[in-house]
PDB file of N, CA, C and O in Angstrom:
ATOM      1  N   UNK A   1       0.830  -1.192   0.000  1.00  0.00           N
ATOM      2  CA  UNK A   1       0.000   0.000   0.000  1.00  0.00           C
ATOM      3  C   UNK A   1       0.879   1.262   0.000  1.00  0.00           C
ATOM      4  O   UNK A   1       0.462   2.196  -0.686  1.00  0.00           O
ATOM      5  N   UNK A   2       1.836   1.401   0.553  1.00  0.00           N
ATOM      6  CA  UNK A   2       2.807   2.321   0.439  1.00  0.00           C
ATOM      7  C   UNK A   2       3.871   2.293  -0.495  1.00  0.00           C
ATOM      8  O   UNK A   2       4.735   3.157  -0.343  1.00  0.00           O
ATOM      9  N   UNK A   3       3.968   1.681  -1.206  1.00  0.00           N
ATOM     10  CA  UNK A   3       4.645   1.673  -2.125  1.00  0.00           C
ATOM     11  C   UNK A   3       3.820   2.016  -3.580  1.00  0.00           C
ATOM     12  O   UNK A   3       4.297   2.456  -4.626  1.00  0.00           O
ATOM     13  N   UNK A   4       2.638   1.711  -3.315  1.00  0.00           N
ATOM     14  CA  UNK A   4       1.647   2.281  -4.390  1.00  0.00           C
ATOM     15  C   UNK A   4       1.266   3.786  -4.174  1.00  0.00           C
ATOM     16  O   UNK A   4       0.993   4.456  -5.170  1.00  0.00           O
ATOM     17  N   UNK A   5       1.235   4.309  -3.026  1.00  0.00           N
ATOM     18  CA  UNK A   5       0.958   5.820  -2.804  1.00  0.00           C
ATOM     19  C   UNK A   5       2.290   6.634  -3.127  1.00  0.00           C
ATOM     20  O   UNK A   5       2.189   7.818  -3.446  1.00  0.00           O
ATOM     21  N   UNK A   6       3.558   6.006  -3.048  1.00  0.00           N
ATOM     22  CA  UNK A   6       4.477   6.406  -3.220  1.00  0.00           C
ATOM     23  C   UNK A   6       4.608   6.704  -4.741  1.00  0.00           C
ATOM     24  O   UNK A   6       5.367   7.577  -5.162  1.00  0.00           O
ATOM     25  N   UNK A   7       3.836   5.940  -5.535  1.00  0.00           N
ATOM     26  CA  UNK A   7       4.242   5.838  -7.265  1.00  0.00           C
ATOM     27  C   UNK A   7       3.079   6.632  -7.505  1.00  0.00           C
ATOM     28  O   UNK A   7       3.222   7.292  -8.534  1.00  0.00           O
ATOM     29  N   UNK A   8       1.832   6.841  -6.863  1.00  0.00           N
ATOM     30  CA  UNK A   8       0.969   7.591  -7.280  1.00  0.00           C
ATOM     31  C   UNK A   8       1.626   9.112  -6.802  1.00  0.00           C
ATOM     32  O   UNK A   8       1.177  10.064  -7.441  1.00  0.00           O
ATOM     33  N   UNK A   9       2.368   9.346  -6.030  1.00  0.00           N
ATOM     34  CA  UNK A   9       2.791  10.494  -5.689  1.00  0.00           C
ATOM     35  C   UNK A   9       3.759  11.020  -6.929  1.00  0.00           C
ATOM     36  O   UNK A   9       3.901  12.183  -7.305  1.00  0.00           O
ATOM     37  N   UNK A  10       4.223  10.130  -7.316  1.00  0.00           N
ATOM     38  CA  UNK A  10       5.835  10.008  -8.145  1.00  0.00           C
ATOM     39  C   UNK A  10       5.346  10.455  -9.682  1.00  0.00           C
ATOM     40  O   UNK A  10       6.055  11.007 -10.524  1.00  0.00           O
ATOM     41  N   UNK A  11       4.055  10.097  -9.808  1.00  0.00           N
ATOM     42  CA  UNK A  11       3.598   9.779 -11.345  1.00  0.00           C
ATOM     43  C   UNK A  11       2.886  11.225 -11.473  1.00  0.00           C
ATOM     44  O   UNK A  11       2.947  11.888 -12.509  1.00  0.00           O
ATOM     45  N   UNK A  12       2.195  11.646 -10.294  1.00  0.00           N
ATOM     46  CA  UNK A  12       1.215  13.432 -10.481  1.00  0.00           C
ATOM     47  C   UNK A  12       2.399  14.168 -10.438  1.00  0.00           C
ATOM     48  O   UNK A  12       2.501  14.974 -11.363  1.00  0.00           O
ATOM     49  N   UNK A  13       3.559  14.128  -9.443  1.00  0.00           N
ATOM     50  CA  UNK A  13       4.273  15.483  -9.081  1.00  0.00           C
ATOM     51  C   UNK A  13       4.578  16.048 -10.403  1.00  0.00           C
ATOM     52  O   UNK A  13       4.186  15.585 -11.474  1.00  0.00           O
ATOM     53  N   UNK A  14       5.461  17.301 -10.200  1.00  0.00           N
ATOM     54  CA  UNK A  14       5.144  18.328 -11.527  1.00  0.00           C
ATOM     55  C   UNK A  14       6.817  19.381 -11.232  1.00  0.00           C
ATOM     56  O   UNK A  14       7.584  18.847 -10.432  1.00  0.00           O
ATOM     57  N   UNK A  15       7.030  19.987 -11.503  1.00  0.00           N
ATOM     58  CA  UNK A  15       8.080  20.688 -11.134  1.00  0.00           C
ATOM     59  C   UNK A  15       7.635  22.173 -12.289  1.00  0.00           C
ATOM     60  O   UNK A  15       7.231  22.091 -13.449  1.00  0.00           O
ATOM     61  N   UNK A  16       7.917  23.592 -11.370  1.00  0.00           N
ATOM     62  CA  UNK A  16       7.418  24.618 -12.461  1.00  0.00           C
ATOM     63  C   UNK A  16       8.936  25.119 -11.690  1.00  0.00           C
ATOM     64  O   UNK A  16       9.432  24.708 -10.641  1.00  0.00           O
ATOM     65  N   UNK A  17       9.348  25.986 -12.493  1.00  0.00           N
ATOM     66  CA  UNK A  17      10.657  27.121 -12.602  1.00  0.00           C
ATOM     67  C   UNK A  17      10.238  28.622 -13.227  1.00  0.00           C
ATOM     68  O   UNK A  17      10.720  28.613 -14.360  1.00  0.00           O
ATOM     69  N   UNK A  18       9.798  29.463 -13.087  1.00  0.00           N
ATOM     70  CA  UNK A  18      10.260  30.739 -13.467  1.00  0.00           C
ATOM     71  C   UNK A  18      11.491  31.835 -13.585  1.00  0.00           C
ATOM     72  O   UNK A  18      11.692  32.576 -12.623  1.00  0.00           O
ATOM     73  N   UNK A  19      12.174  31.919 -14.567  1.00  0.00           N
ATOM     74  CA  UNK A  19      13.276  33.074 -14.520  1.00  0.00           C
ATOM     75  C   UNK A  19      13.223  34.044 -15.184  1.00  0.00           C
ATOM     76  O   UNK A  19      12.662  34.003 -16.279  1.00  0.00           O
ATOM     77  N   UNK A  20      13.759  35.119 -14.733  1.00  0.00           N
ATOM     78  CA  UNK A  20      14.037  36.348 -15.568  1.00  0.00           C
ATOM     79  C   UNK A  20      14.833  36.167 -16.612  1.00  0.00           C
ATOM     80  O   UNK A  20      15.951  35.728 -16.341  1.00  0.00           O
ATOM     81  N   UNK A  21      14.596  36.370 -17.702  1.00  0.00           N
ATOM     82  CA  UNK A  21      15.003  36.309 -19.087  1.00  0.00           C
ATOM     83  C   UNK A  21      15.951  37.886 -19.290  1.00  0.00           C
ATOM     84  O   UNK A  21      17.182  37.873 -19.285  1.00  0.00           O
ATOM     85  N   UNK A  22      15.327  38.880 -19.421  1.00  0.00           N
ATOM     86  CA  UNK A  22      15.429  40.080 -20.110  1.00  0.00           C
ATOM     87  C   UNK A  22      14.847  41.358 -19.064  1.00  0.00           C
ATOM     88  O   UNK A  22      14.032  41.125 -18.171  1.00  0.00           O
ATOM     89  N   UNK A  23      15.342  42.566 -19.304  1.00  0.00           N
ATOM     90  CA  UNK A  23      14.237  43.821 -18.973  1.00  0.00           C
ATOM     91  C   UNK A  23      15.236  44.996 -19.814  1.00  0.00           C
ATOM     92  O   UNK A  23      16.392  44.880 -20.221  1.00  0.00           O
ATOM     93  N   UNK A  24      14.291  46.146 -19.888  1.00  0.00           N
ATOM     94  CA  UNK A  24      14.515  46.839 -20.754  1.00  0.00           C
ATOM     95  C   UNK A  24      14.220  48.439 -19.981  1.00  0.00           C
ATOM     96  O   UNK A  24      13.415  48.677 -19.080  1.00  0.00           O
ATOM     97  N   UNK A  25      14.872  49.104 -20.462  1.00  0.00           N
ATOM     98  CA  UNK A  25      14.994  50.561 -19.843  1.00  0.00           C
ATOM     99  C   UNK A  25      12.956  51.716 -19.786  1.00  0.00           C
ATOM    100  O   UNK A  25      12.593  52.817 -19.373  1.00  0.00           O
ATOM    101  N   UNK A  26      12.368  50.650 -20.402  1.00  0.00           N
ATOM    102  CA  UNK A  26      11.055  50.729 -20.383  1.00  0.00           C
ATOM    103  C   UNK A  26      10.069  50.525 -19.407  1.00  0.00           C
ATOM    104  O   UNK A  26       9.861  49.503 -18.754  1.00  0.00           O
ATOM    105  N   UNK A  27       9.483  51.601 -19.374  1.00  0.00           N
ATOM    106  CA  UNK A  27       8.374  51.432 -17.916  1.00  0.00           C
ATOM    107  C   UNK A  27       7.489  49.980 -17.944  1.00  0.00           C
ATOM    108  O   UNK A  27       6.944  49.505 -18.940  1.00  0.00           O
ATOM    109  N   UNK A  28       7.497  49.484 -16.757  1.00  0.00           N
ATOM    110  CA  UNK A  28       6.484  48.151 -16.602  1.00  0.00           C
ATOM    111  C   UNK A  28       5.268  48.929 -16.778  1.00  0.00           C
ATOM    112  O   UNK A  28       4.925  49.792 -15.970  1.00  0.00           O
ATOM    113  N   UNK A  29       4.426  48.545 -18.127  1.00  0.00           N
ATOM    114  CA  UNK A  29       3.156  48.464 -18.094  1.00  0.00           C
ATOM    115  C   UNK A  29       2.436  47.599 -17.555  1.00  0.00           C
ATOM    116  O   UNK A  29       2.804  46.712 -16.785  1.00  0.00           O
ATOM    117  N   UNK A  30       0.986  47.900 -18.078  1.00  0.00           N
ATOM    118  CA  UNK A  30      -0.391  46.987 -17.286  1.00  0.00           C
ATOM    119  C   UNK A  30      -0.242  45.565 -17.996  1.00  0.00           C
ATOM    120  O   UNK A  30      -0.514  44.593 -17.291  1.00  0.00           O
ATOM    121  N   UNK A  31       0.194  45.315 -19.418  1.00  0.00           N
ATOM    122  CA  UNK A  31      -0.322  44.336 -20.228  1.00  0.00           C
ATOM    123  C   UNK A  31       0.569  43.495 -19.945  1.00  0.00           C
ATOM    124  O   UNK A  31       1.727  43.763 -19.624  1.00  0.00           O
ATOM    125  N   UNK A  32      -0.009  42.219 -20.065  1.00  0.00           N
ATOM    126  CA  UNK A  32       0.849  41.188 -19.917  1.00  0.00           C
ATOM    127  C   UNK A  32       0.529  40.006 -21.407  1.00  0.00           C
ATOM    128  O   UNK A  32      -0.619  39.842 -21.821  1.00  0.00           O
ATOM    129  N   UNK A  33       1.572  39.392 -21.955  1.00  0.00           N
ATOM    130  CA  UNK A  33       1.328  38.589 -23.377  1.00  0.00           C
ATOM    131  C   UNK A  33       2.260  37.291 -22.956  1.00  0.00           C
ATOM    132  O   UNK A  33       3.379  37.476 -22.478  1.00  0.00           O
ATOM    133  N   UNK A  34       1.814  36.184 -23.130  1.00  0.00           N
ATOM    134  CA  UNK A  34       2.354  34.875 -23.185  1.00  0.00           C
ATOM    135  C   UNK A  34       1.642  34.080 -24.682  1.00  0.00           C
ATOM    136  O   UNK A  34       0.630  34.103 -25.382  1.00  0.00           O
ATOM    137  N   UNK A  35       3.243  33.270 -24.533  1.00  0.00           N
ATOM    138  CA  UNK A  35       3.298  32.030 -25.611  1.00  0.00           C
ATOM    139  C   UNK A  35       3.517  31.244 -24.926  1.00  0.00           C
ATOM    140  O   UNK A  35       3.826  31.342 -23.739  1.00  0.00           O
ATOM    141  N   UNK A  36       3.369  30.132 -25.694  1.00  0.00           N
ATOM    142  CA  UNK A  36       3.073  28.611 -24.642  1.00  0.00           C
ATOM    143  C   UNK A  36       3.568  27.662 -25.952  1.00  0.00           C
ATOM    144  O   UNK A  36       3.211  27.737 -27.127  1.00  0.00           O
ATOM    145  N   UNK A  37       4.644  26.629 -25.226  1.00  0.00           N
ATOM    146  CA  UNK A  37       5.093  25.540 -26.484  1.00  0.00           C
ATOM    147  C   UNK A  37       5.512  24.111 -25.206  1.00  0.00           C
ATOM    148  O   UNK A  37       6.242  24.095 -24.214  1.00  0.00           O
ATOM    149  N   UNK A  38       4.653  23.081 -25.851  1.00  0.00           N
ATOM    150  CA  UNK A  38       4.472  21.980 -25.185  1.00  0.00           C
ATOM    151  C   UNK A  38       4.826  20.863 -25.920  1.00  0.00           C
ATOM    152  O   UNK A  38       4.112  20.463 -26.840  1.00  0.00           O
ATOM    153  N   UNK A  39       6.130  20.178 -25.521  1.00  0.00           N
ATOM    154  CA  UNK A  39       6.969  19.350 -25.735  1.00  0.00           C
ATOM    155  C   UNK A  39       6.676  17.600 -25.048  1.00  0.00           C
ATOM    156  O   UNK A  39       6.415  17.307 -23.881  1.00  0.00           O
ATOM    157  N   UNK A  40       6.804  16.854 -26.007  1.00  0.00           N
ATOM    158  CA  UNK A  40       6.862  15.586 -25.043  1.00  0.00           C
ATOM    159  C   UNK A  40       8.454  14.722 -25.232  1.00  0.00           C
ATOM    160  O   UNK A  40       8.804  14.211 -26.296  1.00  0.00           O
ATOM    161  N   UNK A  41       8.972  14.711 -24.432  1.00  0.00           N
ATOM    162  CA  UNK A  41      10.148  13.894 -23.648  1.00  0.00           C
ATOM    163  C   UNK A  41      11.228  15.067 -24.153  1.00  0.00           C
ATOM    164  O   UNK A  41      12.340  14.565 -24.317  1.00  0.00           O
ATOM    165  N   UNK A  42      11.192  16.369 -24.416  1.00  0.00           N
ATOM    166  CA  UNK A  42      12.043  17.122 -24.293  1.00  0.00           C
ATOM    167  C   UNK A  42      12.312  17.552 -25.105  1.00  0.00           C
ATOM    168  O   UNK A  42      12.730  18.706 -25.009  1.00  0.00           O
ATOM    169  N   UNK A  43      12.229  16.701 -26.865  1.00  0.00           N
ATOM    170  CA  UNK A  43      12.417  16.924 -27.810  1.00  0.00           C
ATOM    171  C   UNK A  43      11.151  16.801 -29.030  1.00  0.00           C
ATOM    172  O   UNK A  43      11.269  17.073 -30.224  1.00  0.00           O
ATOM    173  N   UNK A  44      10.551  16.558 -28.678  1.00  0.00           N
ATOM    174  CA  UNK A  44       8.866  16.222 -29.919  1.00  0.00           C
ATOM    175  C   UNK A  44       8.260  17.660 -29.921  1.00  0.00           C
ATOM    176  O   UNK A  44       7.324  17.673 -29.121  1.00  0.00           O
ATOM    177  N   UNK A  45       8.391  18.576 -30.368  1.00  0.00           N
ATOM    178  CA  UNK A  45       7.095  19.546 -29.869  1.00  0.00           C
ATOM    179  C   UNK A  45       6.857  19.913 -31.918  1.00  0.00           C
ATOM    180  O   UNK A  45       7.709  19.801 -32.800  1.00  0.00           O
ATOM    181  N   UNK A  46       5.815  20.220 -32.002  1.00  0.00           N
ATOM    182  CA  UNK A  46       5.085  20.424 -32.834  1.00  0.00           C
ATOM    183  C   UNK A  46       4.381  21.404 -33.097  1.00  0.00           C
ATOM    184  O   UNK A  46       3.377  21.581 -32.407  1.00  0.00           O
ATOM    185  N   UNK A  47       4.790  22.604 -34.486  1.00  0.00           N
ATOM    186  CA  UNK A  47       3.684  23.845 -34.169  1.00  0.00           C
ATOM    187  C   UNK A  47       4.017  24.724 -33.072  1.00  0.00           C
ATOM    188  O   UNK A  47       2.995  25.217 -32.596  1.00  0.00           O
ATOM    189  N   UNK A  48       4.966  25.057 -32.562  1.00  0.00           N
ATOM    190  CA  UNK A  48       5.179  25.303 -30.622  1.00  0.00           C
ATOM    191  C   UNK A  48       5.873  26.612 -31.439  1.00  0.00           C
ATOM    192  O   UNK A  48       6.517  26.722 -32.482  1.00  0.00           O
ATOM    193  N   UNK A  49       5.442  27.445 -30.505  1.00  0.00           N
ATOM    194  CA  UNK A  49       5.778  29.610 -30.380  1.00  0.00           C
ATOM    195  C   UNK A  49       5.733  29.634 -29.563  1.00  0.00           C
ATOM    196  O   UNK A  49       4.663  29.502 -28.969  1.00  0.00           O
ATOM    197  N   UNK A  50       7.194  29.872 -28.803  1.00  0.00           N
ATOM    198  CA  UNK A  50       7.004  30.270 -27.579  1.00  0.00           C
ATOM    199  C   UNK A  50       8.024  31.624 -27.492  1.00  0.00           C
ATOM    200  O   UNK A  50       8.404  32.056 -26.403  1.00  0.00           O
ATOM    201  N   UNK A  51       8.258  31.990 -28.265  1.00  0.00           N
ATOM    202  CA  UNK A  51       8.842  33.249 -28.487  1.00  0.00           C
ATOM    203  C   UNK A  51       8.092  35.069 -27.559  1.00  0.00           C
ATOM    204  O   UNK A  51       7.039  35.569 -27.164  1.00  0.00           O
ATOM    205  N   UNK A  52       9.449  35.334 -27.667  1.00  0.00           N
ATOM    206  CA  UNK A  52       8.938  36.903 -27.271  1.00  0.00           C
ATOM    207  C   UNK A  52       7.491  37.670 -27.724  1.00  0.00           C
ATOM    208  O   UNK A  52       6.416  38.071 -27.278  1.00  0.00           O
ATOM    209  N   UNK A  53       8.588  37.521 -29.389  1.00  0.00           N
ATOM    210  CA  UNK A  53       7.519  38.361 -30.312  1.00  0.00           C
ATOM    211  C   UNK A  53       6.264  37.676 -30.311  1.00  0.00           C
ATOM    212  O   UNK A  53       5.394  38.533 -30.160  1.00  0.00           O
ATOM    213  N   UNK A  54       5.733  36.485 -30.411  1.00  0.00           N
ATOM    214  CA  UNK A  54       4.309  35.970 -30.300  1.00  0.00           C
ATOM    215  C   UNK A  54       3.715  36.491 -29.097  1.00  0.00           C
ATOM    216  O   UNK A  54       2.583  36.961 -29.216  1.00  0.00           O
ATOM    217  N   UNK A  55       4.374  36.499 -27.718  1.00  0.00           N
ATOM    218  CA  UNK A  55       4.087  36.657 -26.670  1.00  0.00           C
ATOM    219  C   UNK A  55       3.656  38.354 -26.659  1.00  0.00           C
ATOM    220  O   UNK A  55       2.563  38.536 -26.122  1.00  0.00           O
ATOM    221  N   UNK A  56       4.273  39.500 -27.116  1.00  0.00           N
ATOM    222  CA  UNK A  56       4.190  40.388 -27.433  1.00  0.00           C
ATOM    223  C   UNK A  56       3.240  40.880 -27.923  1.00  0.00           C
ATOM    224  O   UNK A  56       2.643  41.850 -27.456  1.00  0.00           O
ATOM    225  N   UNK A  57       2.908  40.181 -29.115  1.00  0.00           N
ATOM    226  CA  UNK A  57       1.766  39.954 -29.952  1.00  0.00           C
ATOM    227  C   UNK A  57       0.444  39.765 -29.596  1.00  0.00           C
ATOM    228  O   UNK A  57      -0.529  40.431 -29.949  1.00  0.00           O
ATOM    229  N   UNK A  58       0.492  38.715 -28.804  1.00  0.00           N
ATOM    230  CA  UNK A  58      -0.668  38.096 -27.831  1.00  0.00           C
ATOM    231  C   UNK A  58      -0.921  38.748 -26.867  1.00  0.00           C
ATOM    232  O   UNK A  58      -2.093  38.730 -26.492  1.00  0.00           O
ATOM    233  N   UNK A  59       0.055  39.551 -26.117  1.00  0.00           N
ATOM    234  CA  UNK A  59      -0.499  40.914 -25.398  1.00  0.00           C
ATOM    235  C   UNK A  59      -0.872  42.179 -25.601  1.00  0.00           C
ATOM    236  O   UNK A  59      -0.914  43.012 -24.696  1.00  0.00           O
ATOM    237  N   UNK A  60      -1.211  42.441 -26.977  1.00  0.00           N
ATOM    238  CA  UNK A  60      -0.706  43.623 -27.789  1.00  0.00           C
ATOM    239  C   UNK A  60       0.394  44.614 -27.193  1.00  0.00           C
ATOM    240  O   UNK A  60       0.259  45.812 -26.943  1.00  0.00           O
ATOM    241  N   UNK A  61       1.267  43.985 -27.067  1.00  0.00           N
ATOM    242  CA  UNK A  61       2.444  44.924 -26.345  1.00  0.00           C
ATOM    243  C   UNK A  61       3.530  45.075 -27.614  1.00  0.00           C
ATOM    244  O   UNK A  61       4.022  44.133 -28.236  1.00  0.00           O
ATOM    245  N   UNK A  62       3.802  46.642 -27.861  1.00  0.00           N
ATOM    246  CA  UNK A  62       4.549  47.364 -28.617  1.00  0.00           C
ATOM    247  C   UNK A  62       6.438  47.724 -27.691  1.00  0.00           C
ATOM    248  O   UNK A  62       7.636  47.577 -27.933  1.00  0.00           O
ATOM    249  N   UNK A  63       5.584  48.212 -26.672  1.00  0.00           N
ATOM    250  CA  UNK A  63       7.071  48.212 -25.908  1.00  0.00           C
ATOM    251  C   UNK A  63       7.384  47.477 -24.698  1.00  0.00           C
ATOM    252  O   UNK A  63       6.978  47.787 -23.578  1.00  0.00           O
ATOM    253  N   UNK A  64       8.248  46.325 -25.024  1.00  0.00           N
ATOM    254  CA  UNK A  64       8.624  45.258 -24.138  1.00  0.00           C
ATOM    255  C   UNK A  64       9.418  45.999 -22.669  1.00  0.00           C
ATOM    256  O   UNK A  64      10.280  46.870 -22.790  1.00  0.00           O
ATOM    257  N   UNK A  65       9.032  45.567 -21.556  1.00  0.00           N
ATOM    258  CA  UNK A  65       9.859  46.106 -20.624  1.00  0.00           C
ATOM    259  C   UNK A  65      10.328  44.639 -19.848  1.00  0.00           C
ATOM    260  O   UNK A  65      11.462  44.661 -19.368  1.00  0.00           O
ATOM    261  N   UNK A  66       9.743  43.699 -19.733  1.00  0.00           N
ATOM    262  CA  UNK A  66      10.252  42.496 -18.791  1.00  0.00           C
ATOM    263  C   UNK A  66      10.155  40.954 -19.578  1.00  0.00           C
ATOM    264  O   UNK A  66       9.197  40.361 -20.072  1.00  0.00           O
ATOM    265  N   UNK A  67      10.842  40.788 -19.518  1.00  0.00           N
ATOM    266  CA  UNK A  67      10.593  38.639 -20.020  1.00  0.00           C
ATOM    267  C   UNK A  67      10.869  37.818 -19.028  1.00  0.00           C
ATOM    268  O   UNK A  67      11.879  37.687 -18.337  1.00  0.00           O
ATOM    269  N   UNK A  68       9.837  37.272 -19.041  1.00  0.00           N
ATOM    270  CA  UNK A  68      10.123  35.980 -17.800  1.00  0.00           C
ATOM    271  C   UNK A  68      10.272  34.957 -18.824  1.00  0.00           C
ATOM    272  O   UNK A  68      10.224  35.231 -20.023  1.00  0.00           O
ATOM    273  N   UNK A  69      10.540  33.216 -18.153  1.00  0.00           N
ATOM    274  CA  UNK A  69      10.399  32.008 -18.943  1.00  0.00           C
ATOM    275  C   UNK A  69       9.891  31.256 -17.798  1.00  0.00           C
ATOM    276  O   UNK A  69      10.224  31.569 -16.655  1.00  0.00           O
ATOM    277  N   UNK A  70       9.132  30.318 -18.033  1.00  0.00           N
ATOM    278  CA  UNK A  70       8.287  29.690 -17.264  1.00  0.00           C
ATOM    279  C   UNK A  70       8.628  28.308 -17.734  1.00  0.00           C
ATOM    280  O   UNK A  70       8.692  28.168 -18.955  1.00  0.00           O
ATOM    281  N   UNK A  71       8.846  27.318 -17.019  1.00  0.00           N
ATOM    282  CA  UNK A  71       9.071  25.793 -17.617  1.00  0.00           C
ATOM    283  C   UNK A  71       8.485  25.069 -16.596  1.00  0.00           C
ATOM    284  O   UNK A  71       8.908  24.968 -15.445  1.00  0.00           O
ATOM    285  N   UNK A  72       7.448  24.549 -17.089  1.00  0.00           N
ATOM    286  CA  UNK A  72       7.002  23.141 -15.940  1.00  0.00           C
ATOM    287  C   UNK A  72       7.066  21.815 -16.645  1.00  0.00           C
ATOM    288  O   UNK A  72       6.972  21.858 -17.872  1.00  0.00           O
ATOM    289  N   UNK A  73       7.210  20.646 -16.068  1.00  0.00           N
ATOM    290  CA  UNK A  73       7.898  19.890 -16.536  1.00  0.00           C
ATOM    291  C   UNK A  73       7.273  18.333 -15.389  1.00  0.00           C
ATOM    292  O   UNK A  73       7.559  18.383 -14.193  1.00  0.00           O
ATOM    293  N   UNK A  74       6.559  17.243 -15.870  1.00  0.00           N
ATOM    294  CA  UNK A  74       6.331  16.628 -15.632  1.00  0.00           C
ATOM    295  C   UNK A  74       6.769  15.120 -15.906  1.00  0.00           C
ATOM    296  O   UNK A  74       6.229  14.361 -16.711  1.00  0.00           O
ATOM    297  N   UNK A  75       7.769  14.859 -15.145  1.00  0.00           N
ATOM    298  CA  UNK A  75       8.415  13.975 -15.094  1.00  0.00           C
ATOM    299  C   UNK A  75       9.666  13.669 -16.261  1.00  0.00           C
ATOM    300  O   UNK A  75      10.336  12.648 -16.418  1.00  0.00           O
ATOM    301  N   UNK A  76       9.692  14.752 -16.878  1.00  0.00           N
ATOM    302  CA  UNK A  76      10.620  15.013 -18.031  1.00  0.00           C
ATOM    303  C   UNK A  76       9.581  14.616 -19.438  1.00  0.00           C
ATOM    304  O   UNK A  76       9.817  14.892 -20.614  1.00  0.00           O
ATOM    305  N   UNK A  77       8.484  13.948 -18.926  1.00  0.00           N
ATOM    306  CA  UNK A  77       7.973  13.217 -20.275  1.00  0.00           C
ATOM    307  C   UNK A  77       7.196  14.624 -20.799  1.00  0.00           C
ATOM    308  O   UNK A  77       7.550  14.858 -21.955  1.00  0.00           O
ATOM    309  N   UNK A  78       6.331  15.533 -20.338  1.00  0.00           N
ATOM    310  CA  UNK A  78       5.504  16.418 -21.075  1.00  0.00           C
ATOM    311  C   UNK A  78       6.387  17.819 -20.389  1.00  0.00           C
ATOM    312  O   UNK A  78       6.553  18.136 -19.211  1.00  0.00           O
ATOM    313  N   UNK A  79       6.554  18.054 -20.849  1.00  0.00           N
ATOM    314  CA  UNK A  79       7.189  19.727 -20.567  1.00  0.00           C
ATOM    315  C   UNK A  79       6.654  21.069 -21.536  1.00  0.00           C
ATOM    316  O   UNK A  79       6.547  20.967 -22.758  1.00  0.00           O
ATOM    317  N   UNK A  80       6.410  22.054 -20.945  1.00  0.00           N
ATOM    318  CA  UNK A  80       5.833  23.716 -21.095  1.00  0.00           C
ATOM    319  C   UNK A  80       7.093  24.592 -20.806  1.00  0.00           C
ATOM    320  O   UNK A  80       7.901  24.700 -19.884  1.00  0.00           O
ATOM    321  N   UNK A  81       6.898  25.121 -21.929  1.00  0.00           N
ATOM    322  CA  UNK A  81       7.842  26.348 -21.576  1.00  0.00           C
ATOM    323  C   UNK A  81       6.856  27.792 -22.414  1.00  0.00           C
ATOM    324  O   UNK A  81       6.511  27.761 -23.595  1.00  0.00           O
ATOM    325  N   UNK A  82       6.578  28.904 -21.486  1.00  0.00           N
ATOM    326  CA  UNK A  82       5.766  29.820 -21.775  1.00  0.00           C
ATOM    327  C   UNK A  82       6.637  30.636 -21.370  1.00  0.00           C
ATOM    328  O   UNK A  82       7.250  30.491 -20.312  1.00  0.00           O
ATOM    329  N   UNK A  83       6.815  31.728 -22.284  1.00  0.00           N
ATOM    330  CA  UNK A  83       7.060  32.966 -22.361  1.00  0.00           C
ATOM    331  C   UNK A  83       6.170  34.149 -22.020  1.00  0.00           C
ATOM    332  O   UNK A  83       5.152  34.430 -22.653  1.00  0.00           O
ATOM    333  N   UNK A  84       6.689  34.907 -20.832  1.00  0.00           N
ATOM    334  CA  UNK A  84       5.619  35.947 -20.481  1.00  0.00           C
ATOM    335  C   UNK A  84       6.588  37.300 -20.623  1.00  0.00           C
ATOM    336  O   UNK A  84       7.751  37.507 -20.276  1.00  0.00           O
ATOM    337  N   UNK A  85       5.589  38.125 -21.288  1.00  0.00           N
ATOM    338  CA  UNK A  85       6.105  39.340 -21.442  1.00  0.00           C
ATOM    339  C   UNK A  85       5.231  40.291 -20.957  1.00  0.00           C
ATOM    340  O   UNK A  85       4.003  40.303 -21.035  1.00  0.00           O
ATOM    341  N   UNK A  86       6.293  41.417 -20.237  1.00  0.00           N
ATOM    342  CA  UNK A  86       5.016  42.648 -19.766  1.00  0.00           C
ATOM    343  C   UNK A  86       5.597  44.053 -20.243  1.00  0.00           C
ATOM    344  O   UNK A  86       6.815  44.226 -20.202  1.00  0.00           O
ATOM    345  N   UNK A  87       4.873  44.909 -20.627  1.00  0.00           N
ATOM    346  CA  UNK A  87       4.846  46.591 -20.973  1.00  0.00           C
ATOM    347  C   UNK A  87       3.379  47.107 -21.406  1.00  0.00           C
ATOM    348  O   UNK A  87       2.241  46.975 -20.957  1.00  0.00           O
ATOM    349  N   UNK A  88       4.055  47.848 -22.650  1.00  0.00           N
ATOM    350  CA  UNK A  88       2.645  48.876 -23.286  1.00  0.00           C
ATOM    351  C   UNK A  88       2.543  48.651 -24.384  1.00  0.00           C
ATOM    352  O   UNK A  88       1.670  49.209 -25.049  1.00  0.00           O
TER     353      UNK A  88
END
């Protein structure tokens, strides 16, 4: 029984990371824009933008002031990496 709660624990857990990427001599605006690109075992991803400029785009943000990167990552097999950008 504990060794089965142990693998059910092992199999949900998740791991997320956020870092600062970038910032820019530009005032932090209100808007915020993310891209999102979802990978399986690290290397398969398909169709995937996870770029600035999409992120930019998707926020209608003209002047970039901050980039984060966001990676969560589930067991190495499905992994996210989203790009968040904030300005005006």
């Amino acid at each position: 029984m504990i060794v089965a709660a142990c693998l059910v624990t092992v199999l949900l857990s998740a791991c997320a990371l956020t870092l600062p990427v970038g910032a820019t001599s530009n005032p932090v605006g209100k808007k915020v824009g993310t891209a999102t690109a979802t990978g399986f075992l690290q290397v398969l991803f398909f169709n995937a933008d996870a770029s600035i400029q999409t992120a930019a785009k998707n926020g209608g943000i003209t002047k970039i002031s901050t980039v984060d990167l966001k990676q969560t990552s589930i067991l190495g097999l499905l992994v996210t990496y989203e790009t968040i950008v904030t300005g005006e």
